[in-house]
C-alpha positions in Angstrom: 0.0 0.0 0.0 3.0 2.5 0.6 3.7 2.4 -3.2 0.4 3.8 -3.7 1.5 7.0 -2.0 3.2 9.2 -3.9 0.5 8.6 -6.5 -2.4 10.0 -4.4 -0.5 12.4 -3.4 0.4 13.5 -6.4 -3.3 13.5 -7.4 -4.3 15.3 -4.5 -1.4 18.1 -5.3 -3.4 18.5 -8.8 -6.6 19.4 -7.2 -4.6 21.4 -4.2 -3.7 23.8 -7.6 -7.1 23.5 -9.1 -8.7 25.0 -6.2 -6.0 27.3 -5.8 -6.5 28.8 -9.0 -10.3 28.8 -8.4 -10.1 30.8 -5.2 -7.4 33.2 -7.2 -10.1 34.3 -10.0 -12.7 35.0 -7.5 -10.8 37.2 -5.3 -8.6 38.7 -7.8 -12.0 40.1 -9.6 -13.0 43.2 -9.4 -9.3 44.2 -8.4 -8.2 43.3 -12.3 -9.7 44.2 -14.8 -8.9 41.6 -17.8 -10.4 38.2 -19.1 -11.6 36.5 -18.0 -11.8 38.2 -14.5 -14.1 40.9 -15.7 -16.9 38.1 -16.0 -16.8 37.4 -12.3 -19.5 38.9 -9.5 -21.4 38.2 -6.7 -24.5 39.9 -7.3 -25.9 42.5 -10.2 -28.9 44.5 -9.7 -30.9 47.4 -11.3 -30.2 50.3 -9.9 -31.3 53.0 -12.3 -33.4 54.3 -9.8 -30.9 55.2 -7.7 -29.6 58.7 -7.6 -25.9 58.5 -8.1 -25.8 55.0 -9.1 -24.9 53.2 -12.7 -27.8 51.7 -14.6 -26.7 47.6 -13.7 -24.8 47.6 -10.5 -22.0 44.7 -9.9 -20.9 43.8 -6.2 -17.3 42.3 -6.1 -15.2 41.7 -2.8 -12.9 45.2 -4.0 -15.8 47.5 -5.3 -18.8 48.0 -7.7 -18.6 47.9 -11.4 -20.7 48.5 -14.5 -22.2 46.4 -17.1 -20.8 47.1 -20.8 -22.4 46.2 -24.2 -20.8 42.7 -23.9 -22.0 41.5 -20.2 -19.0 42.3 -19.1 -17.4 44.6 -15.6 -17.0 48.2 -16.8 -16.2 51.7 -14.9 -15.4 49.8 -12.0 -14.9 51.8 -8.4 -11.8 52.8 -6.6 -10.4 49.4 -5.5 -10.8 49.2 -1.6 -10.0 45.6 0.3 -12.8 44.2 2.0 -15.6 46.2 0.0 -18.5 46.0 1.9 -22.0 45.2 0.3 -24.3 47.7 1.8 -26.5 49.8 -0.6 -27.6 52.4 1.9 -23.8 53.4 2.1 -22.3 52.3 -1.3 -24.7 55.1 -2.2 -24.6 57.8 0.1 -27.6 59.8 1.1 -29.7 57.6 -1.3 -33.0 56.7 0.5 -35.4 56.5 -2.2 -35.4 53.8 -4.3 -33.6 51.2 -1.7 -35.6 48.5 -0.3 -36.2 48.7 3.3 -34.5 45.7 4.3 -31.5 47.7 3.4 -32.5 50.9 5.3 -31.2 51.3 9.0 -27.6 50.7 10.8 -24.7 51.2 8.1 -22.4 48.1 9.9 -25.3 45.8 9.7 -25.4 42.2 8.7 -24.7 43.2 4.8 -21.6 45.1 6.0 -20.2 42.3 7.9 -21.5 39.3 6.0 -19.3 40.9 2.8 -16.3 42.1 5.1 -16.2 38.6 7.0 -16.3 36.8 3.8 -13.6 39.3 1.9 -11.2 37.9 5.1 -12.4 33.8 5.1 -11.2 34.0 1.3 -7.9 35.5 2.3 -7.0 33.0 4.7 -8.1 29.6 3.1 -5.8 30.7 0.1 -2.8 31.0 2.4 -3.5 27.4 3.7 -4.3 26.3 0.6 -0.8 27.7 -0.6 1.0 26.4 2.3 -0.5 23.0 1.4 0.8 22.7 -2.3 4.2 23.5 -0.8 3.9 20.7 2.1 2.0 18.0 0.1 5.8 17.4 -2.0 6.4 15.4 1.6 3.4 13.7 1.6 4.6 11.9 -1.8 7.4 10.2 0.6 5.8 10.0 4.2 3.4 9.7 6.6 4.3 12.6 8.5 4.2 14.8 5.3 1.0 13.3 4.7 -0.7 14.3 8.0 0.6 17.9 8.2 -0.6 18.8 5.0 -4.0 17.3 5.3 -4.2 19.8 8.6 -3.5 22.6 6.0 -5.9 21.2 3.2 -8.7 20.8 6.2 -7.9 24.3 7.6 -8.2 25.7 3.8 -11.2 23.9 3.6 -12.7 25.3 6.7 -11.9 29.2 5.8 -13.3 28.7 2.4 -16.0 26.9 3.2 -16.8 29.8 5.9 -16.2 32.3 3.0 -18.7 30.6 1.2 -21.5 30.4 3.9 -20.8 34.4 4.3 -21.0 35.1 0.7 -24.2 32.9 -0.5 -26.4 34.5 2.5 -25.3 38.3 1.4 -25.9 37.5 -2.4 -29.2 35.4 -1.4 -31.0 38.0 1.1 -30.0 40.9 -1.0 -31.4 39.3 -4.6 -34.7 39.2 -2.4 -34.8 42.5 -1.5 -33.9 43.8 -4.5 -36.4 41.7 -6.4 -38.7 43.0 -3.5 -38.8 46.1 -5.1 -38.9 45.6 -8.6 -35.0 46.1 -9.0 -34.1 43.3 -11.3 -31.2 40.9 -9.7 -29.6 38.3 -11.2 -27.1 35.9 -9.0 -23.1 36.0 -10.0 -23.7 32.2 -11.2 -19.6 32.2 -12.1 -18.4 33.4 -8.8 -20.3 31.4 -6.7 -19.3 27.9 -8.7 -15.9 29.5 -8.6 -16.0 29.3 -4.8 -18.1 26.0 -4.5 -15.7 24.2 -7.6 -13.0 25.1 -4.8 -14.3 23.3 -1.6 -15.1 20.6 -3.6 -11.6 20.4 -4.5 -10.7 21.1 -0.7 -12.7 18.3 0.4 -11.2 15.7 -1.6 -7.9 16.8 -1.3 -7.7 16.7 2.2 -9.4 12.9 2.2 -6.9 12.1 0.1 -3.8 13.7 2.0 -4.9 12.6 4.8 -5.6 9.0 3.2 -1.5 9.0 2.1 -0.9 9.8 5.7 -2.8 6.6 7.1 -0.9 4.2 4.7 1.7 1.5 5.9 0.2 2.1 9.7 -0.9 -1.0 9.9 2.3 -2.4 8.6 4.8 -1.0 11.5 1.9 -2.2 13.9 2.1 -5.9 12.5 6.0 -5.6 11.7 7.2 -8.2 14.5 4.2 -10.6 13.7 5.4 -10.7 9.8 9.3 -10.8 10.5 8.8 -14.0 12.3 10.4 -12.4 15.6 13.2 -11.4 14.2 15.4 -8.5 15.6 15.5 -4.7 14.0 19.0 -6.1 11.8 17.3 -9.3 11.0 18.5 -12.2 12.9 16.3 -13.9 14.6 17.2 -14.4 18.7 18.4 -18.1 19.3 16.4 -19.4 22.2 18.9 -22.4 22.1 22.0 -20.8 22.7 20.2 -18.6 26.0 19.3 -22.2 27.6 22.9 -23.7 27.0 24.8 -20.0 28.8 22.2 -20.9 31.5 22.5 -24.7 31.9 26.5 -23.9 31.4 26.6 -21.4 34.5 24.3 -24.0 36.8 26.4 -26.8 36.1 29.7 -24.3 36.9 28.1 -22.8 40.2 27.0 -25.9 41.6 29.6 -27.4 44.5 31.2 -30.4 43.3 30.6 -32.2 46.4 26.7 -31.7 46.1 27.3 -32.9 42.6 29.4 -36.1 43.4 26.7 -36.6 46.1 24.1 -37.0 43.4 26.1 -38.9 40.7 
């Protein structure tokens, strides 16, 4: 079974990158304007009624952009980290025309639902980084297998957490929007972005973790399959032990008691 190591790890080192590259397009949108990253949102709305605002609104982690002719992120905001969805200020002194489930405190659940998931993203791609770079050593040991399955379930974890953060922003604002005849449509790239990579978490850290528990059982049963032999191979010689033995009674025993029993 230890042959079949570096193998799964090597497979679980492909799909370590995979969702690497995953969580890279979603965060990096919005930040970079190019191909395909100018395709990738959480959340558009109509928000031509809004004074201030563009026609087609699109929420990313780093700002708000446009729509152009080809569906794609135009006149994109100043780039700020952690962009916070939260109509009532992305749109300053803009009352009319926002739904009321929007109205009220400006650090609500919007604010921190984006923020928190802006900093879950962030921190599953560092372990998911320092888990490509650790999973070389689980191609060759158990040890290398275990640590970087504790990465790959930490990555998991974070992204998975960014995840839960996002989809309930995107979810309760495309309501509310809808609510008030402001046509929403759901980011459908972004979100398989970010679900593609936690399912590419999940098995990767079964599978490190998987290269980790092979040849356990092995050392366990090592003694029972060597036939009792010692660590350099030579088995212990019950037969020589008795004669030492025998040889030092016979030696320590008076001769008289001896002669008195001949």
């Amino acid at each position: 079974m230890a042959a079949a190591r570096p193998g799964i790890a090597f497979v679980s080192l492909f799909l370590m990158a995979g969702a690497i590259l995953l969580l890279f397009l979603v965060i990096l949108s919005g930040a970079v304007n190019g191909n395909p990253l100018n395709q990738i949102y959480f959340l558009q709305a109509d928000t031509s009624g809004i004074q201030g605002a563009l026609p087609q609104s699109r929420w990313t982690l780093w700002n708000i952009c446009g729509v152009d002719d080809n569906g794609r992120n135009a006149n994109c905001g100043a780039v700020k980290p952690a962009f916070p969805f939260n109509p009532q200020s992305n749109f300053p002194g803009v009352t009319k025309g926002i739904d009321e489930g929007f109205l009220g405190s400006k650090h609500g659940k919007f604010f921190y639902l984006s923020r928190f998931t802006f900093a879950f993203y962030l921190i599953g791609l560092f372990f998911a980084v320092c888990s490509l770079f650790t999973g070389l050593a689980a191609m060759f040991s158990r040890i290398g297998g275990a640590i970087t399955g504790l990465f790959s379930l930490l990555a998991l974890t974070f992204a998975a957490a960014a995840a839960a953060c996002m989809t309930a922003w995107v979810v309760i604002a495309h309501k509310y929007f809808n609510r008030n005849n402001q046509t929403a449509t759901y980011g459908t790239k972004a979100l398989g972005l970010t679900w593609g990579a936690i399912a590419c978490l999940f098995l990767t850290t079964v599978l490190f973790f998987a290269t980790a528990a092979i040849g356990g059982q092995n050392n366990s049963t090592y003694t029972k399959r060597t036939g009792g032999k010692s660590f350099f191979g030579r088995k212990r010689s019950t037969k020589s032990t008795k004669s030492r033995g025998s040889f030092i009674d016979t030696e320590s025993t008076p001769r008289g008691v001896k002669d008195e029993y001949s």
